[in-house]
N, CA, C and O atoms as a Tripos MOL2 file, in Angstrom:
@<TRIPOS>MOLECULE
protein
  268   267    67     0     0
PROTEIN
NO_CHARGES

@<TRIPOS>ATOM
      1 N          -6.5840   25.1570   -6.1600 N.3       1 UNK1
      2 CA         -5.1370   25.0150   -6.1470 C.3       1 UNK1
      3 C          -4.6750   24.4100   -4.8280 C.2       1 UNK1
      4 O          -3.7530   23.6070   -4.6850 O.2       1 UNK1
      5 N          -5.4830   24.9390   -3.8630 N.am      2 UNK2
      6 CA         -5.0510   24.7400   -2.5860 C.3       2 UNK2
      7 C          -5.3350   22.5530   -2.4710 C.2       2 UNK2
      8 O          -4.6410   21.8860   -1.7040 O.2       2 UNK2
      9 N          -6.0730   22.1140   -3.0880 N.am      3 UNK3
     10 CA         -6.9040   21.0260   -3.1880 C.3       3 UNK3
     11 C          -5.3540   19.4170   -3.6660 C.2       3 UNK3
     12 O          -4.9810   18.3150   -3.2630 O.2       3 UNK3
     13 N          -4.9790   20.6970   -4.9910 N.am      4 UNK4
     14 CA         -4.2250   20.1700   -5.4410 C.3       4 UNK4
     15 C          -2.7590   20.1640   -4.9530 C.2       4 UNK4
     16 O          -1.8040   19.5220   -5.3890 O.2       4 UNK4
     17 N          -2.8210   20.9230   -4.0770 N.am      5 UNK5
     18 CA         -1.3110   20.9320   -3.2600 C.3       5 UNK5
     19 C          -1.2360   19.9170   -2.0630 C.2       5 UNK5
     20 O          -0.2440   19.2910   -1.6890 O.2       5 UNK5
     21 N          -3.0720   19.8860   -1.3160 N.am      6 UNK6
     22 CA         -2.8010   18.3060   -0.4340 C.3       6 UNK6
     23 C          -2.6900   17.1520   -0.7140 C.2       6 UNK6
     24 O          -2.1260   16.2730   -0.0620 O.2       6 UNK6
     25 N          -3.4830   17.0420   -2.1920 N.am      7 UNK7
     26 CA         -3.6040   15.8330   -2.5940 C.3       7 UNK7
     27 C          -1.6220   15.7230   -3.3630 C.2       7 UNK7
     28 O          -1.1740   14.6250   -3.6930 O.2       7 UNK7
     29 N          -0.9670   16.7190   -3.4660 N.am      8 UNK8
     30 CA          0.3360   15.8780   -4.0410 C.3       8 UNK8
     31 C           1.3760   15.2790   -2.2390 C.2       8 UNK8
     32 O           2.1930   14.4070   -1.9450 O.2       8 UNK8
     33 N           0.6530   16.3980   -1.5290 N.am      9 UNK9
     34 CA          1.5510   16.2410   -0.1310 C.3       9 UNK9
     35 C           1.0750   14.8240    0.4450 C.2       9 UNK9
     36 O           1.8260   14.1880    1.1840 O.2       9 UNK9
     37 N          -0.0500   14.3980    0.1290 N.am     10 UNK10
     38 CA         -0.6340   12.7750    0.4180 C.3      10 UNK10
     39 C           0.5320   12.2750   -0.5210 C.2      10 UNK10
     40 O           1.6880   12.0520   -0.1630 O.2      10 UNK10
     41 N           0.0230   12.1460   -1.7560 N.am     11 UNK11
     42 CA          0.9040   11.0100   -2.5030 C.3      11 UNK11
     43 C           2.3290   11.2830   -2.0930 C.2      11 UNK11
     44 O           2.9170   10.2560   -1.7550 O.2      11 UNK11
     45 N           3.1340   12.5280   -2.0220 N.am     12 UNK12
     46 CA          4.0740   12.1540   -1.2170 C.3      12 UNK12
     47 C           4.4710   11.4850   -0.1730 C.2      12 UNK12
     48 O           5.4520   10.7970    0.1100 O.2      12 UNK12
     49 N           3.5400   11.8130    0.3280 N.am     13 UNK13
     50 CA          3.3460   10.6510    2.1730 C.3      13 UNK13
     51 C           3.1860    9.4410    1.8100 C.2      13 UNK13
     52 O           3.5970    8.5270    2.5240 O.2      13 UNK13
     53 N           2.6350    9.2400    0.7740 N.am     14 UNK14
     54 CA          2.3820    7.8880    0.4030 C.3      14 UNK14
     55 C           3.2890    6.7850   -0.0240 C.2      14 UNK14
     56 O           3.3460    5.5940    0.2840 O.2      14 UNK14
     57 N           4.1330    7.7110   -1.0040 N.am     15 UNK15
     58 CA          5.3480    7.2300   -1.4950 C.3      15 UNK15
     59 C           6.5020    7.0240   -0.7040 C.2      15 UNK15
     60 O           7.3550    6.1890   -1.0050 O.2      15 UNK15
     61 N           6.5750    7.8750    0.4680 N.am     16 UNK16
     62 CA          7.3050    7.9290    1.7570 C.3      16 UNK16
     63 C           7.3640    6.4700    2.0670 C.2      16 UNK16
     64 O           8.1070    5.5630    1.6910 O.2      16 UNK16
     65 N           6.2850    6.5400    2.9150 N.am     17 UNK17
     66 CA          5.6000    5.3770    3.4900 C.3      17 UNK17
     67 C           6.1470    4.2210    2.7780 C.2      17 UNK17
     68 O           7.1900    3.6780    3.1400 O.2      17 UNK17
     69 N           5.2620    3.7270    1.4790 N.am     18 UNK18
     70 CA          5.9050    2.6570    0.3920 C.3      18 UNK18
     71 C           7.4660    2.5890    0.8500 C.2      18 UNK18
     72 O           7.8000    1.5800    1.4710 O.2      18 UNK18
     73 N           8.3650    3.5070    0.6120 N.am     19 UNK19
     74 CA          9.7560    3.3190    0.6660 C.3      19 UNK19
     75 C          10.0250    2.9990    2.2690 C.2      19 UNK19
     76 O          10.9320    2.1950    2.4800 O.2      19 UNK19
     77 N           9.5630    3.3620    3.0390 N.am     20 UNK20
     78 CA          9.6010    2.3960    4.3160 C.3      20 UNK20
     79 C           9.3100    1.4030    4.7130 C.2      20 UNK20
     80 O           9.9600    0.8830    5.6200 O.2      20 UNK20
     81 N           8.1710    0.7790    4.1310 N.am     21 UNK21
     82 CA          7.8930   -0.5060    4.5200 C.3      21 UNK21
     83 C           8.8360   -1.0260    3.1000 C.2      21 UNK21
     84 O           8.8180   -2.2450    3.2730 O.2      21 UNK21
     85 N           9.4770   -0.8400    2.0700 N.am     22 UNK22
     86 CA          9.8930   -1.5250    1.3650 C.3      22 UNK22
     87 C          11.8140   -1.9000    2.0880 C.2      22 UNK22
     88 O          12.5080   -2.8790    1.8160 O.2      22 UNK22
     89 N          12.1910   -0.6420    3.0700 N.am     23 UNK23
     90 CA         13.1440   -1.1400    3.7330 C.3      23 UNK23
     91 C          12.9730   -1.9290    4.7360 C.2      23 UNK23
     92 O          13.7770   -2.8540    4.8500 O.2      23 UNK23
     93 N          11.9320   -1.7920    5.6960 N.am     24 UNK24
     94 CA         11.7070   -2.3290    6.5210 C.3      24 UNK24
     95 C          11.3930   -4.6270    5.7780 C.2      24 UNK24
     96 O          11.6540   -5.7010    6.3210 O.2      24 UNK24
     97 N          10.9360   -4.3610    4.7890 N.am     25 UNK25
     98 CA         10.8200   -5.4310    4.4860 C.3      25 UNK25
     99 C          12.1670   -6.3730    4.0060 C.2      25 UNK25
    100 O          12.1660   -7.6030    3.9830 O.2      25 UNK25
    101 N          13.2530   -5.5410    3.6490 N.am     26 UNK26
    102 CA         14.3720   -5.7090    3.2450 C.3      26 UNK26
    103 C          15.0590   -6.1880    4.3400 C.2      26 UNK26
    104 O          15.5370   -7.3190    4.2500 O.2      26 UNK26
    105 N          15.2360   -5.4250    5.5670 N.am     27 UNK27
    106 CA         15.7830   -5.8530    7.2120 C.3      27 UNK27
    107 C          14.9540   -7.1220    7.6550 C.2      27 UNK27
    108 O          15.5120   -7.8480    8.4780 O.2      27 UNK27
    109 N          14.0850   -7.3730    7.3540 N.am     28 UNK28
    110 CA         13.5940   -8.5610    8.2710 C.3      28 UNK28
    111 C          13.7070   -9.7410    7.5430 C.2      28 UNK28
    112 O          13.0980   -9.9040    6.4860 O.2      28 UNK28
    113 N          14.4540  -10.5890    8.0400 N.am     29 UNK29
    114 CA         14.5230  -12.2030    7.5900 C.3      29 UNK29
    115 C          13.3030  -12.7520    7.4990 C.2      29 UNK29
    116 O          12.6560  -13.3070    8.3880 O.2      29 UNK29
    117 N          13.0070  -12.5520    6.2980 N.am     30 UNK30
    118 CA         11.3190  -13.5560    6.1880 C.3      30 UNK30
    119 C          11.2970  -15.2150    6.8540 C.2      30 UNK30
    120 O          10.3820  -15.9910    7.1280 O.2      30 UNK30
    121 N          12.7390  -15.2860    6.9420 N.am     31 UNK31
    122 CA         12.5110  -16.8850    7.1600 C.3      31 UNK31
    123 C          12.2480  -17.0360    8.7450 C.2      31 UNK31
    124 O          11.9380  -18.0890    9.3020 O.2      31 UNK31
    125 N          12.3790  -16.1420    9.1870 N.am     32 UNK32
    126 CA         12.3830  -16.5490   10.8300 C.3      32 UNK32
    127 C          10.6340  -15.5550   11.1100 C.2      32 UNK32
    128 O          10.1880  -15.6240   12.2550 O.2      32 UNK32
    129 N          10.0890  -15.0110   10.4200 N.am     33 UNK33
    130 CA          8.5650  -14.3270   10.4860 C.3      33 UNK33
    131 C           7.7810  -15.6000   10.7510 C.2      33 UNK33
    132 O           7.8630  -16.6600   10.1320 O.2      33 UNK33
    133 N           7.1020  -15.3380   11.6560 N.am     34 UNK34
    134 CA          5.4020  -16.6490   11.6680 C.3      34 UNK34
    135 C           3.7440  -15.1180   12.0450 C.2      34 UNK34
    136 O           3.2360  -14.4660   12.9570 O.2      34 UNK34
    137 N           3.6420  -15.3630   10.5870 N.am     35 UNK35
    138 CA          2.3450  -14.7690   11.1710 C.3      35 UNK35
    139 C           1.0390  -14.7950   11.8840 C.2      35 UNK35
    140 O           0.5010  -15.8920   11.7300 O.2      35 UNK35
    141 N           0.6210  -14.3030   12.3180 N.am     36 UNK36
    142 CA         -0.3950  -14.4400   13.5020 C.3      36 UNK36
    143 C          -1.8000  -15.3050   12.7580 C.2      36 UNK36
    144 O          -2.0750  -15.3430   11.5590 O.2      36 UNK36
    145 N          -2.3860  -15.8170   13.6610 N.am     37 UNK37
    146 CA         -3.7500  -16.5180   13.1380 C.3      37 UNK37
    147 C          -4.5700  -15.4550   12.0310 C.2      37 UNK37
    148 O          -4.8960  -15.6280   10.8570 O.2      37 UNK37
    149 N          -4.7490  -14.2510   12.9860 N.am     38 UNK38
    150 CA         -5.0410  -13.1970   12.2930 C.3      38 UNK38
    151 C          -4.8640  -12.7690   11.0060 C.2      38 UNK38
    152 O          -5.6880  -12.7570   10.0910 O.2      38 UNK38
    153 N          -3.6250  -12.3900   11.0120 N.am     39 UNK39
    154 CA         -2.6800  -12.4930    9.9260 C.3      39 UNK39
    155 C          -3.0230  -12.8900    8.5170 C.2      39 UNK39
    156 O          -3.2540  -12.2190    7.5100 O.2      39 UNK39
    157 N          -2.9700  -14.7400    8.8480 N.am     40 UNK40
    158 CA         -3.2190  -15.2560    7.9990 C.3      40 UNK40
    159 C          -4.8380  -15.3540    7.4630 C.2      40 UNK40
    160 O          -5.2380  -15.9770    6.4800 O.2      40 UNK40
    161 N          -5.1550  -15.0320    7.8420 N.am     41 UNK41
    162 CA         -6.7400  -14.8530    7.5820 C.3      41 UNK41
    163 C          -7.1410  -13.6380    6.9770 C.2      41 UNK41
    164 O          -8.0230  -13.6310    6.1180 O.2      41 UNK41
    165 N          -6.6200  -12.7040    7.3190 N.am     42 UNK42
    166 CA         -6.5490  -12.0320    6.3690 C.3      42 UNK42
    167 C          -5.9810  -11.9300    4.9070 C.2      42 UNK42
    168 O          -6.5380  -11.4690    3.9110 O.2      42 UNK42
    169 N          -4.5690  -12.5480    5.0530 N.am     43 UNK43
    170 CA         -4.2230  -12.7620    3.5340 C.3      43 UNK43
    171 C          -4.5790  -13.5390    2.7280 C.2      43 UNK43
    172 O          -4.4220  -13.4140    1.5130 O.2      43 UNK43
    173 N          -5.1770  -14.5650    3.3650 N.am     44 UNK44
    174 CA         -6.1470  -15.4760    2.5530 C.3      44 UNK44
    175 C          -7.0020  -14.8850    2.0890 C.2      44 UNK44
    176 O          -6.8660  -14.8410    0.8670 O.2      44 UNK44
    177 N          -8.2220  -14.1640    2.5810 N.am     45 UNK45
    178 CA         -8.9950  -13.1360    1.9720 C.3      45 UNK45
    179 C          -8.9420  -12.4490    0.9670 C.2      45 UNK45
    180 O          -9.7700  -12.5340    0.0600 O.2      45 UNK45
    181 N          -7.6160  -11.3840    0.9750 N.am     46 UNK46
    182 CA         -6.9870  -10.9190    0.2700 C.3      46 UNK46
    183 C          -6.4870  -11.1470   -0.8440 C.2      46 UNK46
    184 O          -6.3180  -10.3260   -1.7450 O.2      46 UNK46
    185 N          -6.1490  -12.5850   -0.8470 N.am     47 UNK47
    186 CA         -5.9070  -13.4870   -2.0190 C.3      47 UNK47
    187 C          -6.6740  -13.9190   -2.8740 C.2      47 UNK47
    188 O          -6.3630  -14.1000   -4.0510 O.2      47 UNK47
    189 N          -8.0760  -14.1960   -2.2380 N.am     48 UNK48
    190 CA         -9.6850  -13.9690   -3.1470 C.3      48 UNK48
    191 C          -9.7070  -13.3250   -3.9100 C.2      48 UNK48
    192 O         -10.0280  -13.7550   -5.0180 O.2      48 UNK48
    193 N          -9.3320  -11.7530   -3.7110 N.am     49 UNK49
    194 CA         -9.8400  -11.3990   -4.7050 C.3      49 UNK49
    195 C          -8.6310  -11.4770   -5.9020 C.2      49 UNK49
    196 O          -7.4090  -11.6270   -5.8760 O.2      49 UNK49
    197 N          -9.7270  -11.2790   -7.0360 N.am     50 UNK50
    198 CA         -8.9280  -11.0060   -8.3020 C.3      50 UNK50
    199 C          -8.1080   -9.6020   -8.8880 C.2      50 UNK50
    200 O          -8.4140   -8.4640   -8.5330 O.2      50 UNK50
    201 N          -7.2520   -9.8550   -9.6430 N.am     51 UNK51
    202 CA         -6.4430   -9.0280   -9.7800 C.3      51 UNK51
    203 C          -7.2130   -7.6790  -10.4880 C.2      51 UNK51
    204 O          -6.9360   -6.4910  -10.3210 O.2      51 UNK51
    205 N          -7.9700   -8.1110  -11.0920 N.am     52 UNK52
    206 CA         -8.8540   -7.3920  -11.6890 C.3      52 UNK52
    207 C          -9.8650   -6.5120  -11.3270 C.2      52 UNK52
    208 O         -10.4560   -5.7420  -12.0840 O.2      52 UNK52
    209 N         -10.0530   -6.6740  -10.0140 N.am     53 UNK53
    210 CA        -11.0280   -5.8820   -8.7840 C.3      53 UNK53
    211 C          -9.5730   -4.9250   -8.1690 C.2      53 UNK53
    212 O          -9.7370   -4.0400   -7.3300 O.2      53 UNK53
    213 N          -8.4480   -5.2030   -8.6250 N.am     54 UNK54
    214 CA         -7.3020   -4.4420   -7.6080 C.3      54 UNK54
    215 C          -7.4190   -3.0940   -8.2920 C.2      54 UNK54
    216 O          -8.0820   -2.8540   -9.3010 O.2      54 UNK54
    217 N          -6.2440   -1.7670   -7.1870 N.am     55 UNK55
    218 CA         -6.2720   -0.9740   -7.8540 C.3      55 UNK55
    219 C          -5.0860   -0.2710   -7.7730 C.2      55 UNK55
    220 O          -4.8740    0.2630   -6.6840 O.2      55 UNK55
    221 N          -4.1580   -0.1140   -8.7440 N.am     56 UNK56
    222 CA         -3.1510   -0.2550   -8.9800 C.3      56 UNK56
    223 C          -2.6720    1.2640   -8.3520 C.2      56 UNK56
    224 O          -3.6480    1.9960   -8.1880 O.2      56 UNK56
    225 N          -1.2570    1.9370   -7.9350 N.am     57 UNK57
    226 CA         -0.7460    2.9320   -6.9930 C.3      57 UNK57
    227 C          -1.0070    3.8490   -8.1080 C.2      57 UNK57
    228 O          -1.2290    5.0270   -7.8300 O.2      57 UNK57
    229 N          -1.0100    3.5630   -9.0320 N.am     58 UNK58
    230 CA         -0.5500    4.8950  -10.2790 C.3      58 UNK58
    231 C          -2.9630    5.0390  -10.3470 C.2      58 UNK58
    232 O          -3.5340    6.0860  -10.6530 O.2      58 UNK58
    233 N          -3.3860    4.2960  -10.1400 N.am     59 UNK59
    234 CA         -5.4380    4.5530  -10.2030 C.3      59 UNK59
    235 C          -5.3720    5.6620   -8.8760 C.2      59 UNK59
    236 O          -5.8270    6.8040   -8.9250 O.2      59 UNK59
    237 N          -4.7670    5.1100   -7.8130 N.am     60 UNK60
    238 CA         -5.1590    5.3780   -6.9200 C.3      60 UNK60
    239 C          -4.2600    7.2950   -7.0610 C.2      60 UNK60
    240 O          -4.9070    8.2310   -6.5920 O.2      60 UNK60
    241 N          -2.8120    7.6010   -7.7280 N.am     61 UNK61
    242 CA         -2.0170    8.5040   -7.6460 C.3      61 UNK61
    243 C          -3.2910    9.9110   -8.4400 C.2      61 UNK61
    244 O          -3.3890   11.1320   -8.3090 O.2      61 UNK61
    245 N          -4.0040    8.9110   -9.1930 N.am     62 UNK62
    246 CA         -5.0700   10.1250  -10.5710 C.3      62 UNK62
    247 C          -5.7340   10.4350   -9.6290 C.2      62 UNK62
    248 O          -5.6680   11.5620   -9.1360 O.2      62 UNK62
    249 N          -6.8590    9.0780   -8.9860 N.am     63 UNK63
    250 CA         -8.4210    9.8220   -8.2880 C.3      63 UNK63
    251 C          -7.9940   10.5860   -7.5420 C.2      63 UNK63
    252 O          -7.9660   11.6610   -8.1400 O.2      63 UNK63
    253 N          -7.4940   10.7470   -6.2060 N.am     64 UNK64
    254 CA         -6.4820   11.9960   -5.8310 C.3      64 UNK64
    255 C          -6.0850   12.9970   -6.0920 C.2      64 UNK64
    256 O          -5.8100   13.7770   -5.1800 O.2      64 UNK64
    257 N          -5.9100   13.3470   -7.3830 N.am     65 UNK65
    258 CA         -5.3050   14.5700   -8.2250 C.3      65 UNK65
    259 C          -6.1410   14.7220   -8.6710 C.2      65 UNK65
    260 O          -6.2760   15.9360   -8.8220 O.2      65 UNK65
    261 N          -7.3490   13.9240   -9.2480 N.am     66 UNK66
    262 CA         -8.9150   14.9220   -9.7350 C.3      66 UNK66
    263 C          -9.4770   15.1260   -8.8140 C.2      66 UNK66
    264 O         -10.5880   15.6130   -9.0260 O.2      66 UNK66
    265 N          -9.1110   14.9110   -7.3760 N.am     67 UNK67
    266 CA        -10.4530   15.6830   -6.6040 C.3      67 UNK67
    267 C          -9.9510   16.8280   -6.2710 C.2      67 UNK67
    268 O         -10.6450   17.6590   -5.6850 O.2      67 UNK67
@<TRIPOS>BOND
     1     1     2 1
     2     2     3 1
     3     3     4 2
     4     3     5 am
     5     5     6 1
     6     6     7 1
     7     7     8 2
     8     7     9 am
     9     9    10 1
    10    10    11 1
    11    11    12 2
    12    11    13 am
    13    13    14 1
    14    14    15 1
    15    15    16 2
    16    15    17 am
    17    17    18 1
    18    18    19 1
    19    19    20 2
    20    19    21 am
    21    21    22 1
    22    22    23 1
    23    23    24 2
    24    23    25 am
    25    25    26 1
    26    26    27 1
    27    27    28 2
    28    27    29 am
    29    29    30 1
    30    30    31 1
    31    31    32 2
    32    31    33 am
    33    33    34 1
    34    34    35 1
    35    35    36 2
    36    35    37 am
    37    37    38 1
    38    38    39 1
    39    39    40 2
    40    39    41 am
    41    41    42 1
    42    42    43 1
    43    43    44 2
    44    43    45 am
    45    45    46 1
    46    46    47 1
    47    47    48 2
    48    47    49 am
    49    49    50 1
    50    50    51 1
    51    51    52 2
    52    51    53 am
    53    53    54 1
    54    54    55 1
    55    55    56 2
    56    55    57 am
    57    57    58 1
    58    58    59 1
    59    59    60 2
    60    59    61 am
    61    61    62 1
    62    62    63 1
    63    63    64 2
    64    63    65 am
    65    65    66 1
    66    66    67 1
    67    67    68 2
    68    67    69 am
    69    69    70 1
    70    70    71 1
    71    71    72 2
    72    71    73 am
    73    73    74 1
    74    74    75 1
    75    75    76 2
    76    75    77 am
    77    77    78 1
    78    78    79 1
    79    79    80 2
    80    79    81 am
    81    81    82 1
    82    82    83 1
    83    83    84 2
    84    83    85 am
    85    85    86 1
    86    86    87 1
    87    87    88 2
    88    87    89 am
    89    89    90 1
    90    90    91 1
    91    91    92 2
    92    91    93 am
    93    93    94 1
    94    94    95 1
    95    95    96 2
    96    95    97 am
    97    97    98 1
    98    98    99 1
    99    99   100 2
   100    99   101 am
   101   101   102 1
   102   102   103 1
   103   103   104 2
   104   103   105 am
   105   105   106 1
   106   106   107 1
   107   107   108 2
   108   107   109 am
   109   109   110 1
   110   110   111 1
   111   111   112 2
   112   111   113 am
   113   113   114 1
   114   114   115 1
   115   115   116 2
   116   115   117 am
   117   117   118 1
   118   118   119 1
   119   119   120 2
   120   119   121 am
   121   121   122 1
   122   122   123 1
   123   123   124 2
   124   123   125 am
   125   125   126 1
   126   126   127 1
   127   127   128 2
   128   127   129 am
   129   129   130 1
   130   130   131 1
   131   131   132 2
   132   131   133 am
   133   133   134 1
   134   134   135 1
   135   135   136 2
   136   135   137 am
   137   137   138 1
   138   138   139 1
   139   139   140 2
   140   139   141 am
   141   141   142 1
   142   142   143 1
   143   143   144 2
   144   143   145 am
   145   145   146 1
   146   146   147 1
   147   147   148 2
   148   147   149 am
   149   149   150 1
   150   150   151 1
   151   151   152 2
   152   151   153 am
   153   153   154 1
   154   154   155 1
   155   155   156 2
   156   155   157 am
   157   157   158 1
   158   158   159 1
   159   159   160 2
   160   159   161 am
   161   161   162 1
   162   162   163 1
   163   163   164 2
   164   163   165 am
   165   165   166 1
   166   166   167 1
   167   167   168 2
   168   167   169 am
   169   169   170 1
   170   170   171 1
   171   171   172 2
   172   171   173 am
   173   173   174 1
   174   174   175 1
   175   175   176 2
   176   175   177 am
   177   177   178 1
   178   178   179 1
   179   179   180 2
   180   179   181 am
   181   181   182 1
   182   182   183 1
   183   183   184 2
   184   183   185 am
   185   185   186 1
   186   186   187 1
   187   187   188 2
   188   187   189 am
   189   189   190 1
   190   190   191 1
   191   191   192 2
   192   191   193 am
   193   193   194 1
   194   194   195 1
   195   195   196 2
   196   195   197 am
   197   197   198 1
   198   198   199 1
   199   199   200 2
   200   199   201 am
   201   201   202 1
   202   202   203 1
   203   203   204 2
   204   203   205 am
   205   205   206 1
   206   206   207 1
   207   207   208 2
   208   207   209 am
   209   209   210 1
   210   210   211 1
   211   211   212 2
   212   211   213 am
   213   213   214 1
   214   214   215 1
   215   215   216 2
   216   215   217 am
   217   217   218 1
   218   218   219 1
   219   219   220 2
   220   219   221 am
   221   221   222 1
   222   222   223 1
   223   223   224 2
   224   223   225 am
   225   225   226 1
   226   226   227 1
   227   227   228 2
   228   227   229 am
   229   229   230 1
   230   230   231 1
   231   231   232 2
   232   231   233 am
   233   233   234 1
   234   234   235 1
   235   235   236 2
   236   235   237 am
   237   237   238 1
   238   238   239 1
   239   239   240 2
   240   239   241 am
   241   241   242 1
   242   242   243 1
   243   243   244 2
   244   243   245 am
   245   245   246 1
   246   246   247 1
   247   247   248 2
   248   247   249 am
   249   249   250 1
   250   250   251 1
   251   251   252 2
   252   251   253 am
   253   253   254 1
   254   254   255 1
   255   255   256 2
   256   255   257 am
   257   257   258 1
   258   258   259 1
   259   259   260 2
   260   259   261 am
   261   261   262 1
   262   262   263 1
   263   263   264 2
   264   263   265 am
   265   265   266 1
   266   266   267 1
   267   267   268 2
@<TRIPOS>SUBSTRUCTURE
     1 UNK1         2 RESIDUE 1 A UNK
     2 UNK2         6 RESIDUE 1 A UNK
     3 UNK3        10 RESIDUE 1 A UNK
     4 UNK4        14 RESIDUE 1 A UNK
     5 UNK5        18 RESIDUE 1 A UNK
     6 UNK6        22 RESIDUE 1 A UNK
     7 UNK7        26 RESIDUE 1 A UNK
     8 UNK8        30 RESIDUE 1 A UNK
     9 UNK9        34 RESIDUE 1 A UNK
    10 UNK10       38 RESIDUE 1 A UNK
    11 UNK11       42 RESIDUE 1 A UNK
    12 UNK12       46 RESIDUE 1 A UNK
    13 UNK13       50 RESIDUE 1 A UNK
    14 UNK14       54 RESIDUE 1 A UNK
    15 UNK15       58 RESIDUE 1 A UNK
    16 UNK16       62 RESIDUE 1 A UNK
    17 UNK17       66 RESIDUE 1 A UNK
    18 UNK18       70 RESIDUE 1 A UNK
    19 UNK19       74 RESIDUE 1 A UNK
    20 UNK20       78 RESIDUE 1 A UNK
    21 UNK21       82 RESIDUE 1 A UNK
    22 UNK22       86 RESIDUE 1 A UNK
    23 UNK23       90 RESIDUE 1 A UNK
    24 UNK24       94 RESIDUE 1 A UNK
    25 UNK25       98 RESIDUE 1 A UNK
    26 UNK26      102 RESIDUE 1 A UNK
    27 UNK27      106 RESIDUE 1 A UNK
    28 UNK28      110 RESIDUE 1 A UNK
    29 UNK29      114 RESIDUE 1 A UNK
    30 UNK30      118 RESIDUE 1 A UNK
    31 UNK31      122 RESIDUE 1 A UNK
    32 UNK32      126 RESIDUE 1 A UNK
    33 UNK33      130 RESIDUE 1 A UNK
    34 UNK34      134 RESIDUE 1 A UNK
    35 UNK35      138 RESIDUE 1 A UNK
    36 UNK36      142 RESIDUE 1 A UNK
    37 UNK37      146 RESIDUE 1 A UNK
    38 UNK38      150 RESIDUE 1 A UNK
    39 UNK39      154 RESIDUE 1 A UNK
    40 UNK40      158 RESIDUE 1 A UNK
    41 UNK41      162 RESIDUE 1 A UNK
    42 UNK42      166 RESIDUE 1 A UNK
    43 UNK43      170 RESIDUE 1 A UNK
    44 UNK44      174 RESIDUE 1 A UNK
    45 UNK45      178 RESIDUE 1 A UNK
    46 UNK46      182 RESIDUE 1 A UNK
    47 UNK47      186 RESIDUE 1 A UNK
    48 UNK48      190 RESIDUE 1 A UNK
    49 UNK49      194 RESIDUE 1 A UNK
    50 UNK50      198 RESIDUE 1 A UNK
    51 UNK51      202 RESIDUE 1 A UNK
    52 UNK52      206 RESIDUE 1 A UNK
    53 UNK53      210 RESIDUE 1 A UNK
    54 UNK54      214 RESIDUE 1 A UNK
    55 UNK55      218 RESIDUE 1 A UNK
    56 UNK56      222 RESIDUE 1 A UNK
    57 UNK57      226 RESIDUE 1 A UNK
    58 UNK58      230 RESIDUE 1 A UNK
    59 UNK59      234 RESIDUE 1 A UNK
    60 UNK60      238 RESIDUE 1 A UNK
    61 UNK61      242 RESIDUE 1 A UNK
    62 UNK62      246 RESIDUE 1 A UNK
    63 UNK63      250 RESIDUE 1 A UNK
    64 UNK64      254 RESIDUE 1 A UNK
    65 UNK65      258 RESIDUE 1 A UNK
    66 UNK66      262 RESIDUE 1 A UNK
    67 UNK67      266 RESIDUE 1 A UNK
């Protein structure tokens, strides 16, 4: 029980989180952003893969709640 009470206090944190970077993304003028060399190298990467290797918030909300 105890297992299942951290794993909902994560996905809460989680969902937290999500709703912060989703304001935070809202405040910042994308048009004036330049991302770092870094940055972009990473999202290129990221962009490799297929959608189909992804794993969606609601995969990730279960494995969590079965452990």
């Amino acid at each position: 029980m105890k297992n299942l009470q951290i794993n909902q206090e994560i996905l809460n944190r989680l969902n937290e989180i999500k709703i912060e970077i989703d304001f935070i993304k809202e405040k910042m003028p994308v048009e004036e952003i330049e991302l770092t060399d870094w940055a972009k190298n990473e999202l290129a990467e990221a962009r490799k893969i297929p959608l189909s290797e992804c794993v969606s918030l609601e995969d990730v909300e279960k494995r969590i709640l079965e452990k």
